[in-house]
C-alpha positions as CSV (number, residue, x, y, z in Angstrom):
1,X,-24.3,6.5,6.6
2,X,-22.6,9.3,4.8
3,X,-19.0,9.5,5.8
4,X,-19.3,13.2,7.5
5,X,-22.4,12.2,9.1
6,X,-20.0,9.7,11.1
7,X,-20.1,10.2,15.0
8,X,-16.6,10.5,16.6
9,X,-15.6,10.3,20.1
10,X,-12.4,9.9,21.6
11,X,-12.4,6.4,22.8
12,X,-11.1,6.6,26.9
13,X,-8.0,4.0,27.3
14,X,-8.3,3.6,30.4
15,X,-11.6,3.1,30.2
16,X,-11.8,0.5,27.2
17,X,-8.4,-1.6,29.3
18,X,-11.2,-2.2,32.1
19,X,-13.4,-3.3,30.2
20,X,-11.4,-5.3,28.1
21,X,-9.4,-6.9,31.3
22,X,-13.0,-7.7,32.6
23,X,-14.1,-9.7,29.2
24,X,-10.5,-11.2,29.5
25,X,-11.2,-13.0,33.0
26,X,-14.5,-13.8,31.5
27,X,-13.1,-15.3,28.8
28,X,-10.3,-17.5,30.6
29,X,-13.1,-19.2,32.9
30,X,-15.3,-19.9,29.9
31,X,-17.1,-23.6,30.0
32,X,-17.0,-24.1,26.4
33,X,-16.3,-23.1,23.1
34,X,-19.9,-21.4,22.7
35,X,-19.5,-19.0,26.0
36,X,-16.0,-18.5,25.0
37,X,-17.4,-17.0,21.2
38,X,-19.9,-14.9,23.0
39,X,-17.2,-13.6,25.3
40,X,-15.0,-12.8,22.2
41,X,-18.5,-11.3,20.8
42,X,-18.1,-8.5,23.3
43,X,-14.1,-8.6,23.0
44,X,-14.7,-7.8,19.4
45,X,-16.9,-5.2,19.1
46,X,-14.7,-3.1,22.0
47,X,-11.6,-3.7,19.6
48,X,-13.9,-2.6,16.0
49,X,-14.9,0.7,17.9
50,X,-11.8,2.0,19.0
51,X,-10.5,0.8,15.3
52,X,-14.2,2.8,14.1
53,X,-12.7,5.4,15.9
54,X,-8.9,5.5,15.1
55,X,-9.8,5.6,11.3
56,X,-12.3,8.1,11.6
57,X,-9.6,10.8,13.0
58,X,-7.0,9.3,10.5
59,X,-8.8,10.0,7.7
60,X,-10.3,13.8,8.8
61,X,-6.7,14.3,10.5
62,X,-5.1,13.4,6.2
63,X,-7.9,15.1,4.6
64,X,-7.3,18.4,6.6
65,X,-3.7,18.3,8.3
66,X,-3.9,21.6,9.6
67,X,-7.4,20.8,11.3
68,X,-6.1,21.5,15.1
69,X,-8.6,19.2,16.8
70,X,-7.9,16.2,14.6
71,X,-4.0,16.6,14.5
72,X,-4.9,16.4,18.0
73,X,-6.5,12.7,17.9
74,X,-3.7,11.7,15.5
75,X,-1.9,12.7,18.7
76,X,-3.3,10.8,20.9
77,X,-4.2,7.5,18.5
78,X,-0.6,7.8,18.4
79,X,0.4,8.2,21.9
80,X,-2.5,5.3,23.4
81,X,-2.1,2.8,20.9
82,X,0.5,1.1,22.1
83,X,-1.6,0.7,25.4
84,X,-4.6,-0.7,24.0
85,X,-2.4,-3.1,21.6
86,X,-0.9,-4.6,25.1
87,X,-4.7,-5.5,25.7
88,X,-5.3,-7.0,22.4
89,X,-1.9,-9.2,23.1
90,X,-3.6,-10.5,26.3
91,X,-6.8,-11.7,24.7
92,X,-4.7,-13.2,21.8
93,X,-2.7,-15.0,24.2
94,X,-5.5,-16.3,26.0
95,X,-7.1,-17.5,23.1
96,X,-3.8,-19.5,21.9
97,X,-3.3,-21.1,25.8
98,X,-7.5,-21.8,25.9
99,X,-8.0,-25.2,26.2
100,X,-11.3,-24.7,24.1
101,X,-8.5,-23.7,21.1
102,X,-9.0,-26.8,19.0
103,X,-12.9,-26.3,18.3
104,X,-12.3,-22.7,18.0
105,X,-9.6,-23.2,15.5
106,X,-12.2,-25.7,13.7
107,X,-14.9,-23.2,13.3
108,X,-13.1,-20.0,12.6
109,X,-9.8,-21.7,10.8
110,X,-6.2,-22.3,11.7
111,X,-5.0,-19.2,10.2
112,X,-6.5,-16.4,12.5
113,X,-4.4,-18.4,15.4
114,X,-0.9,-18.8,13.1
115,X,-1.2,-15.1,12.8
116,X,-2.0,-14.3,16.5
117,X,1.2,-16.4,17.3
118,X,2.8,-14.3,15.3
119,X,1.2,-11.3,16.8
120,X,2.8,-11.9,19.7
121,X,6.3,-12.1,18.7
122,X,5.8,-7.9,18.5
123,X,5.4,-6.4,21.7
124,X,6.0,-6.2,25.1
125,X,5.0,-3.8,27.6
126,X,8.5,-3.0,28.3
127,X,8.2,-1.1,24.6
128,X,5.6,0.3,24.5
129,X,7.3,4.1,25.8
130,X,9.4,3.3,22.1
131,X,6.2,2.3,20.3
132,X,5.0,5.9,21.5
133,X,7.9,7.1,19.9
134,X,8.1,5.4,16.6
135,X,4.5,6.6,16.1
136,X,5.3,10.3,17.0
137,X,8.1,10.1,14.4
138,X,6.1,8.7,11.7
139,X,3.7,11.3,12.1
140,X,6.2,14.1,11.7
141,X,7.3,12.9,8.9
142,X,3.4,13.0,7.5
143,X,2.9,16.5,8.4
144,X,6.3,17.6,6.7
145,X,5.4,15.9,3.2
146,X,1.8,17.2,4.1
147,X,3.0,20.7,4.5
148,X,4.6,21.1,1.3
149,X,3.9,24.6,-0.6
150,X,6.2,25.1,-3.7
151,X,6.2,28.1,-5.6
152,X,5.7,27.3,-9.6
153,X,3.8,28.4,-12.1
154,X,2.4,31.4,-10.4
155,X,1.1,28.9,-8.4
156,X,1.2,27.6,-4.6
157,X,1.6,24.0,-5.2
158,X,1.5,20.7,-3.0
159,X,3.7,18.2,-4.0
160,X,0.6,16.0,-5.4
161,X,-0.6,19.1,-7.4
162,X,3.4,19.5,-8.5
163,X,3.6,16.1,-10.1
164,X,1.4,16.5,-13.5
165,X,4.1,19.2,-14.6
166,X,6.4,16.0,-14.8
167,X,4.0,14.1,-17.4
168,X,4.1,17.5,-19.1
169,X,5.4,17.6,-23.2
170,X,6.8,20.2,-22.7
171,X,10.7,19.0,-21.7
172,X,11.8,22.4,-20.0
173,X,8.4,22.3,-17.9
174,X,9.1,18.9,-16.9
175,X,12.6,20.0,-15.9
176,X,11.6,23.1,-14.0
177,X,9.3,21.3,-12.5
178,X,11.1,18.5,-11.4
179,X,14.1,20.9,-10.0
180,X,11.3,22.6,-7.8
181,X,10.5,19.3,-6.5
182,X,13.9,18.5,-5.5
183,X,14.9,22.4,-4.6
184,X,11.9,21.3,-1.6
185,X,13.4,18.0,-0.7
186,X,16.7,19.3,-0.2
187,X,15.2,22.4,1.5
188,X,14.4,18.9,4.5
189,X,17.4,17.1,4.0
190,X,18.6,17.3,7.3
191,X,14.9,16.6,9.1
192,X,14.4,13.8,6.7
193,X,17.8,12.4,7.2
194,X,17.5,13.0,11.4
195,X,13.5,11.4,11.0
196,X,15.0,8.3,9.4
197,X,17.8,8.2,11.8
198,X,15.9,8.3,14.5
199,X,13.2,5.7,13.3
200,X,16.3,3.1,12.4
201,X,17.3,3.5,16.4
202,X,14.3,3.2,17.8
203,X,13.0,0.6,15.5
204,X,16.5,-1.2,16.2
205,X,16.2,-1.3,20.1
206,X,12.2,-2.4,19.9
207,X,13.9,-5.4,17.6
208,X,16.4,-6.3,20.3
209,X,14.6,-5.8,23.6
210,X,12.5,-8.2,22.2
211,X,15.2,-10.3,21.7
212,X,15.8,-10.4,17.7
213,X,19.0,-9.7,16.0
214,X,18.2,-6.5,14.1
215,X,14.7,-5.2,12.8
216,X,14.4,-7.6,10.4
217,X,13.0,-10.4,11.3
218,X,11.0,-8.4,14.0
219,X,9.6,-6.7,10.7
220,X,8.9,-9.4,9.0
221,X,6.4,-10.4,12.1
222,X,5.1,-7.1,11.7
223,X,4.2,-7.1,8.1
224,X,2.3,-11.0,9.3
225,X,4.6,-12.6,6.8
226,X,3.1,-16.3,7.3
227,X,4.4,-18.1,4.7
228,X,7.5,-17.1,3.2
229,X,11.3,-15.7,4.8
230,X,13.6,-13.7,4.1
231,X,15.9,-16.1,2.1
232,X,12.8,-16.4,0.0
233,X,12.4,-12.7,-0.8
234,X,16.7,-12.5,-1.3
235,X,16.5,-15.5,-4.1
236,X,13.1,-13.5,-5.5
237,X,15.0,-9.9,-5.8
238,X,17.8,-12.1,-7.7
239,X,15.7,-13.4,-10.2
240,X,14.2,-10.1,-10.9
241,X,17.8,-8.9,-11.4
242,X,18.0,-11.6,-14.0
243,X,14.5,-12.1,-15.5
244,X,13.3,-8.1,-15.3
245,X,16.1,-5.8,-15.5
246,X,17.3,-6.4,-18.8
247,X,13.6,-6.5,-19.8
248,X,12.7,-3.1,-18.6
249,X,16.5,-1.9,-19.6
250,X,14.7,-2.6,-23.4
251,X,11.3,-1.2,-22.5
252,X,13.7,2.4,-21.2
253,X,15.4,2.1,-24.1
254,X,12.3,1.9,-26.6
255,X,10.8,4.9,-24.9
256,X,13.9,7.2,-25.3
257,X,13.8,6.2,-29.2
258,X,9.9,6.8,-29.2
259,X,10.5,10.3,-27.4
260,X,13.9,11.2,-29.2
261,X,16.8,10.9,-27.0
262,X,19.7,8.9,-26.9
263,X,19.4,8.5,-23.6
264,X,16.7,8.5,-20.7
265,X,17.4,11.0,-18.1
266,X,15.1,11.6,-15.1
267,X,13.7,14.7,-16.8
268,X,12.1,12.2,-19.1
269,X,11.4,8.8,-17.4
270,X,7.9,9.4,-16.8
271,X,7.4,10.5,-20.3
272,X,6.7,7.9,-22.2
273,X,4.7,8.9,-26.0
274,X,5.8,11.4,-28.6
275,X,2.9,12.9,-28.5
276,X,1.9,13.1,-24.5
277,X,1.1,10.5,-22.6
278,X,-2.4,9.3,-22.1
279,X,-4.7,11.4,-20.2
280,X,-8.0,10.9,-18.9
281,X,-10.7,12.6,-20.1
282,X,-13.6,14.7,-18.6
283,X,-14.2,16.4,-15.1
284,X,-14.1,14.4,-12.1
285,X,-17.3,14.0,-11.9
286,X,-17.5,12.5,-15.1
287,X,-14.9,10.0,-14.4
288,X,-16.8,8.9,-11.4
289,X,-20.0,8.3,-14.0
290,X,-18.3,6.3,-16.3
291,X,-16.4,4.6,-13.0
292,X,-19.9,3.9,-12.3
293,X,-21.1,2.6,-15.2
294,X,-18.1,0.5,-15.4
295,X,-18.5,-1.2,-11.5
296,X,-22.3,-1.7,-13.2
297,X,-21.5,-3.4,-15.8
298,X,-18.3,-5.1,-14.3
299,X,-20.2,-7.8,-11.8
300,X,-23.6,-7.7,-9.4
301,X,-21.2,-7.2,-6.6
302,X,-19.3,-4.5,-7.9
303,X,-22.7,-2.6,-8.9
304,X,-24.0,-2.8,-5.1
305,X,-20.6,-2.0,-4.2
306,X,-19.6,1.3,-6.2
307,X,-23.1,2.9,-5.2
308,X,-22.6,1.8,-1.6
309,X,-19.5,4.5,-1.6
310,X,-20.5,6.6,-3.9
311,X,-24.2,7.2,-2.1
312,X,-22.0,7.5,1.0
313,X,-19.5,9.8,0.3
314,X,-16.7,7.8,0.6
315,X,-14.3,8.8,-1.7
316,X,-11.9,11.9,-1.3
317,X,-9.6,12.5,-4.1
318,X,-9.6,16.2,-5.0
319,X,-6.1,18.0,-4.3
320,X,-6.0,20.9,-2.2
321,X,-3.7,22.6,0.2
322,X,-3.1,20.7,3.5
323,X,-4.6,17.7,2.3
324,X,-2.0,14.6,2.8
325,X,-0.2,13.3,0.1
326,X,-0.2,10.1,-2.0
327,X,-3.5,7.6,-1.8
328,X,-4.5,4.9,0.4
329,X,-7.8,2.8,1.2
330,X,-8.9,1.9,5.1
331,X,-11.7,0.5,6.9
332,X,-14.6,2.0,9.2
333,X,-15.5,-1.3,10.8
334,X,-18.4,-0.1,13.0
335,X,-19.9,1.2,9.5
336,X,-19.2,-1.6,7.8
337,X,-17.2,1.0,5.6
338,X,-14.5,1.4,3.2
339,X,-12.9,5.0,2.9
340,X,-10.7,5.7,-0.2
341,X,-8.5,8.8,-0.4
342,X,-6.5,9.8,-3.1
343,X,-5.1,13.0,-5.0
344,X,-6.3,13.6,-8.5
345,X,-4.0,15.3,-10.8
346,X,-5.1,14.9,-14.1
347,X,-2.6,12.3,-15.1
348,X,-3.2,8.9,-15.9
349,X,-2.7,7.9,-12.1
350,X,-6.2,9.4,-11.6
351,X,-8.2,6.0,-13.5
352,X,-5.3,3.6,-11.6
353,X,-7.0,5.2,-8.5
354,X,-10.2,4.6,-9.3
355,X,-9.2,0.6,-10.1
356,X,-6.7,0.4,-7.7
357,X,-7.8,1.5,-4.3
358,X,-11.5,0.2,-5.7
359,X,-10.1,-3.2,-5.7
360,X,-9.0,-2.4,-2.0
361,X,-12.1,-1.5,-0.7
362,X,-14.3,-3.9,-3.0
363,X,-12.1,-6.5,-0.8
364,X,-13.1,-4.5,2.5
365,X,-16.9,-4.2,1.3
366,X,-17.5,-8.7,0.1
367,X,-16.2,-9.3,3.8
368,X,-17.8,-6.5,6.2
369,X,-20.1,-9.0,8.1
370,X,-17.6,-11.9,9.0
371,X,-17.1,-12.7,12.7
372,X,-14.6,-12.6,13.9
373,X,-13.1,-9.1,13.1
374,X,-9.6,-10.7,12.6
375,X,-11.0,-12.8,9.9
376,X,-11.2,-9.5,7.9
377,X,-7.8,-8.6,8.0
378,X,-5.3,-10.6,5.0
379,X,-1.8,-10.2,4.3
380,X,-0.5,-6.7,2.7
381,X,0.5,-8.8,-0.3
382,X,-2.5,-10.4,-0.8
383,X,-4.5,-6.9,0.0
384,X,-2.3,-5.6,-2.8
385,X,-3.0,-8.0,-5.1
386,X,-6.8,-7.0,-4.7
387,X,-6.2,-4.0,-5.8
388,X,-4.1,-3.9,-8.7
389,X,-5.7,-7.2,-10.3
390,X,-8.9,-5.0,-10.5
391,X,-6.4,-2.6,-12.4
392,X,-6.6,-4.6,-15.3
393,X,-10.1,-6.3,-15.1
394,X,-11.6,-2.9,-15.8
395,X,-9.8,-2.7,-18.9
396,X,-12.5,-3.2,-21.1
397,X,-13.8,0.1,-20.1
398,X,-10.4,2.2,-20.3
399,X,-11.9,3.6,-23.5
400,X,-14.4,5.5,-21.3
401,X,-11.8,7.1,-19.5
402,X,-9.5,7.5,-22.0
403,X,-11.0,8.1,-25.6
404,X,-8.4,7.9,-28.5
405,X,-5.3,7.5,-25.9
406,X,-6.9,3.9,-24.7
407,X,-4.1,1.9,-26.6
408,X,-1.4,4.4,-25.2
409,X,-3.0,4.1,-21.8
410,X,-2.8,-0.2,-22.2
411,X,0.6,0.0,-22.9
412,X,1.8,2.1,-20.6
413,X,-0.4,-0.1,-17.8
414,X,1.3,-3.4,-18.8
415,X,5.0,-1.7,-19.7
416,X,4.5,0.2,-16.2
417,X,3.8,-2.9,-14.5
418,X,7.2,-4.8,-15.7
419,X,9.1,-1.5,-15.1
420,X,7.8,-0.8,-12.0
421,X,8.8,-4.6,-10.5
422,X,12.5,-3.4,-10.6
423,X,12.1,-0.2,-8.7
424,X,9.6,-2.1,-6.2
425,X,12.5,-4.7,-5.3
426,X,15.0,-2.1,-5.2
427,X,13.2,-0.6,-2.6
428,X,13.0,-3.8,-0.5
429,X,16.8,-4.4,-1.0
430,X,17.5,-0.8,0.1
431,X,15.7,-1.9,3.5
432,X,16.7,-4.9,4.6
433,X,20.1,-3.5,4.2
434,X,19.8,-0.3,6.3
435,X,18.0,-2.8,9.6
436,X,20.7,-5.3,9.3
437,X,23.2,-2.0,9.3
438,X,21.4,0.4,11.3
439,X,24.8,1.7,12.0
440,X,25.3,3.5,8.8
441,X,25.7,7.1,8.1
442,X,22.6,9.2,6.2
443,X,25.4,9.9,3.6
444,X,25.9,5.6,3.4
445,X,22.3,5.5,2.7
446,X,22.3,7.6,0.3
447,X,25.5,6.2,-2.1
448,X,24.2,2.8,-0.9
449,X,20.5,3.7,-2.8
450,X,22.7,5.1,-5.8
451,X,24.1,2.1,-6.0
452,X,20.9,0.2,-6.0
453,X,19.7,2.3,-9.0
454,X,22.4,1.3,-10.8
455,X,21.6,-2.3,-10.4
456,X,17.9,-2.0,-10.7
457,X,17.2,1.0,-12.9
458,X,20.1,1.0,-15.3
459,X,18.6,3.4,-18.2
460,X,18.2,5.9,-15.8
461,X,20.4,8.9,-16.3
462,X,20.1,11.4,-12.8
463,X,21.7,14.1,-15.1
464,X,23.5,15.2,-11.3
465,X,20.0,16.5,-10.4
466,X,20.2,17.2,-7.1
467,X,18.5,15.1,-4.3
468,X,18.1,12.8,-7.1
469,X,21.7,12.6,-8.2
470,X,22.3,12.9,-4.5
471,X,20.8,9.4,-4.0
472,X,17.4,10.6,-1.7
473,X,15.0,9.7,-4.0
474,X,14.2,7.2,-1.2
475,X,12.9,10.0,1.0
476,X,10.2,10.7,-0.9
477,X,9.1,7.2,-0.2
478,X,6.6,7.2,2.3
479,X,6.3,3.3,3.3
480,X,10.3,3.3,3.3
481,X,9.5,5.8,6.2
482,X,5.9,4.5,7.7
483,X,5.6,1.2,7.2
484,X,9.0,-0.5,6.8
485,X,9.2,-3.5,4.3
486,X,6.1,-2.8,3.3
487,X,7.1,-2.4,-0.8
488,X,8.0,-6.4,-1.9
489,X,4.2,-6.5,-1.4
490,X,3.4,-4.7,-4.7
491,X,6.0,-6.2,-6.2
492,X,4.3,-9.7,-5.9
493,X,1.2,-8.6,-6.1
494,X,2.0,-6.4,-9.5
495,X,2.9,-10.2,-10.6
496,X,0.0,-11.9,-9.4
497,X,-2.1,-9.2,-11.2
498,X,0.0,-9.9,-14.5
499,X,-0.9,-13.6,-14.1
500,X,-4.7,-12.8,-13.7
501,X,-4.7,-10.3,-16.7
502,X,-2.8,-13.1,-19.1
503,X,-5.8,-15.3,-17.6
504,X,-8.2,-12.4,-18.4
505,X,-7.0,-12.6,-22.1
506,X,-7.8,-16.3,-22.5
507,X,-11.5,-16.7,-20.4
508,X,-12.9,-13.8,-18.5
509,X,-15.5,-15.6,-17.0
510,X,-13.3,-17.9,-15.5
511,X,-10.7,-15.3,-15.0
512,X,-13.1,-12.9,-13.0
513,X,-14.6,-16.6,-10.8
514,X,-11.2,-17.1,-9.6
515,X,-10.4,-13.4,-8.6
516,X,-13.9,-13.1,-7.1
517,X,-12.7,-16.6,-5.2
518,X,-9.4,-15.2,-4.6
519,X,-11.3,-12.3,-3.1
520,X,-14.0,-14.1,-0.5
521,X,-11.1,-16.1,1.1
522,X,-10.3,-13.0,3.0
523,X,-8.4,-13.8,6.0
524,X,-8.5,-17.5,6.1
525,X,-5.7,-18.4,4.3
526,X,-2.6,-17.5,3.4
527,X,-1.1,-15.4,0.2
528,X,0.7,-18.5,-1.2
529,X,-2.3,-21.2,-0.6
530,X,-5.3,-18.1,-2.3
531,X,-2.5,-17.8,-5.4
532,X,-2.5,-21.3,-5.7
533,X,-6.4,-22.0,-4.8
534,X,-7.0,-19.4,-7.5
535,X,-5.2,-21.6,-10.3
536,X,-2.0,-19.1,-10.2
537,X,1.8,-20.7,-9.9
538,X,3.8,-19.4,-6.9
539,X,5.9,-16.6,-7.5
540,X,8.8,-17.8,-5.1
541,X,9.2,-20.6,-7.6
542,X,11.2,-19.4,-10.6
543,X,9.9,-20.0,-13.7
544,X,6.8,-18.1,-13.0
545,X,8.7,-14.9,-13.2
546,X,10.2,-15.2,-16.9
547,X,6.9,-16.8,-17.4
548,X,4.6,-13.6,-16.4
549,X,7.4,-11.4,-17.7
550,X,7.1,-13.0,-21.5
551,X,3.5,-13.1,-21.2
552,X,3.1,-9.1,-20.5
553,X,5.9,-8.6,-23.2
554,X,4.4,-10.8,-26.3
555,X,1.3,-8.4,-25.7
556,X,3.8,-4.9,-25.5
557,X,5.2,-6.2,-28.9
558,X,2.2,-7.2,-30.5
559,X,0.2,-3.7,-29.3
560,X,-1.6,-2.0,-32.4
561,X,-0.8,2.1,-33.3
562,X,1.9,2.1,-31.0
């Protein structure tokens, strides 16, 4: 079914907590294992409507923000969520005390009942008033990035339609432009500062009603981190301090010399060729016919796949006023669905779109039919590694896209990638030090990310551009805001998706069997055991850092014409 041919109707709360308590009694005095899977049957397509639902009034409610009636829903998703998770905790529960458990573990794995465990170290009812309020502040901050109308070029611009005068090759375009940018953000400061604030406390008091230290570890939970810790992801963001800085402090400094500066301010970091950067080429809806052609060519999956969302509208990536910001690809379960939404600009970013939330919902479409629901659902790092591993096995189409900038456009892919695994850690850091201080001041946060840059992006030069030089650059952040710790995710994920392009290079069939493998696992087992199933080495341990890193850089300095 065509995306806007898609029924919606507010799901009633109340209404769905009957009905859910009434399966749940049903379910405790189940005989067997067999009564107790057609019990959950029932369970399990209340919880895929009201998730049919939810994403339905996301996704109109970001493509349309000033849509009253879907703001509205957003509203109310926001407001009754909380309620109907309490539900989902009871049936969760009752499956982990059932004493029909063990066969139920044998037939639908070990892993959908870790998580559940884990599931349940992340709400009360007691919180739920502060769950309501964690989700209204989110939102706001949505809406204000949403809202955004900057005055430049004669032009009204959103802050997605803004961001190709950065790429510009023009220097004092890229400037002006980026000064506009900031001239907005600073135009917030206090509302983003007092958002933040606010999403700390509340975030903080969930944490310790619940009985945990600080946010942390309650976050960790959250993000269903199943098979690594904390200390883990400290001793990781050290080794990219040792293995990856200096690297991309060379990569920095070999793109000022191939630009012609001395040094690299912000004016310039994301300009990275002499003569422009690497833009794709053709309307966008000849990208999507060479996308096509591509996803045809790629794999028999990927061919039924790509005209499954292309015949059903389920792509939204033009740029225009009110639409949300930034990119992102969810699930319509009911429709068996994936939904991507992004923000074309004309940049480079446009193709990594395409690949990247492609490899998201490719993951969404192999596993729309397994039972149960939960089984769909996989770690964020693993999702992540999905997506940007399908980056670079679309490669050998780039020329497509990309005509006589393809070799620019492969370097900057692979130089992005190292570069980007600094900034992506920094961003972690940044967290995990604000929820284990939640007493700081906004003007701490900021000095303390200023600090961070300097120990993770080196080569950068802020030039005392305000909001930049000011240390706010994380504001513009939306997970740092929306989804807290979710960042490390991409950054081992950006490494698992070097490992499977140095793989790609050697044997593509084998390389694409073990991604494809990688892929059907879906839920059932955790991010460390797929990397491993799939013939990768752990990225916790630490060679395979240096070891990805020399890989990606042996290609950069043997790439032709550059």
């Amino acid at each position: 079914m065509k995306f806007s041919q898609m029924e919606y109707k507010r799901p009633d709360i109340l209404d769905i907590k009957r009905q859910l308590s009434d399966l749940l009694e049903k379910f405790k005095a189940s005989r067997s294992a067999e009564d107790c899977k057609s019990v959950y049957s029932e369970i399990d397509k209340i919880i895929s409507m009201v998730s049919t639902m939810g994403s339905i009034a996301y996704i109109r409610h970001t493509l349309d923000t000033t849509n009253e009636f879907y703001a509205s829903e957003k509203d109310y998703f926001d407001m009754v969520d909380p309620q109907f998770k309490e539900s989902v905790q009871e049936i969760l529960l009752a499956a982990l005390e059932s004493k029909h458990r063990p066969k139920l573990e044998k037939d639908w794995g070990s892993l959908m009942f870790l998580n559940a465990e884990i599931s349940l170290r992340t709400f009360s009812p007691e919180i739920i008033p502060d769950l309501q309020a964690e989700n209204k502040l989110v939102t706001e901050y949505s809406k204000l990035i949403a809202s955004a109308q900057i005055e430049y070029d004669g032009k009204t611009l959103t802050l997605a339609q803004l961001a190709p005068y950065h790429q510009d090759d023009d220097r004092q375009i890229r400037k002006s432009s980026l000064e506009a940018r900031a001239k907005w953000f600073m135009g917030y400061a206090e509302e983003l500062d007092s958002i933040y604030s606010k999403l700390v406390e509340v975030r903080t008091r969930i944490a310790r009603i619940l009985g945990y230290e600080n946010f942390v570890e309650l976050g960790y939970y959250r993000m269903q981190r199943n098979c690594y810790s904390k200390e883990m992801v400290a001793a990781f963001r050290e080794s990219v301090k040792k293995s990856i800085v200096p690297l991309a402090l060379r990569l920095k400094k070999e793109q000022a010399n191939r630009i012609g500066t001395d040094k690299l301010s912000i004016i310039d970091d994301l300009y990275e060729f002499p003569d422009g950067n690497p833009r794709p080429k053709g309307s966008p809806e000849e990208i999507f016919a060479h996308g096509r052609k591509m996803y045809h060519e790629l794999s028999e999956d990927t061919k039924e796949f790509i005209d499954f969302m292309l015949e059903n509208e389920l792509f939204d990536v033009l740029t225009r006023p009110g639409k949300s910001s930034g990119g992102y690809c969810t699930s319509i379960p009911d429709y068996k669905s994936p939904f991507i939404f992004a923000n074309f600009n004309g940049t480079s970013d446009d193709i990594d779109v395409l690949t990247h939330e492609a490899g998201h919902a490719f993951y969404d479409y192999v596993n729309r039919d397994l039972f149960p629901t939960n089984l769909r659902e996989c770690s964020y790092e693993t999702a992540e590694t999905h997506s940007m591993s399908m980056e670079f096995f679309t490669w050998p189409w780039m020329e497509g896209f990309f005509g006589n900038d393809t070799a620019k456009y492969r370097y900057k892919h692979i130089s992005g990638a190292l570069t980007f695994i600094p900034y992506g850690t920094m961003v972690d850091e940044f967290q995990h030090y604000v929820y284990e201080n939640p007493e700081i001041t906004p003007a701490q946060r900021n000095e303390l990310w200023l600090k961070l840059e300097s120990e993770y992006r080196p080569y950068l030069d802020l030039e005392g551009f305000p909001f930049f030089g000011e240390g706010r650059r994380w504001q513009a952040q939306l997970h740092i805001y929306e989804m807290p710790f979710y960042y490390i995710d991409y950054v081992l994920a950006q490494l698992m998706a070097l490992s499977f392009w140095a793989a790609d290079q050697k044997d593509h069939v084998q390389a694409w069997g073990n991604y494809r493998r990688f892929v059907g696992f879906a839920g059932k087992k955790t991010f460390v055991d797929l990397v491993e199933d799939a013939g990768m080495k752990n990225p916790f341990k630490p060679e395979t850092l240096p070891e990805v890193a020399d890989a990606a850089l042996k290609w950069l300095d043997g790439s032709p014409g550059l």
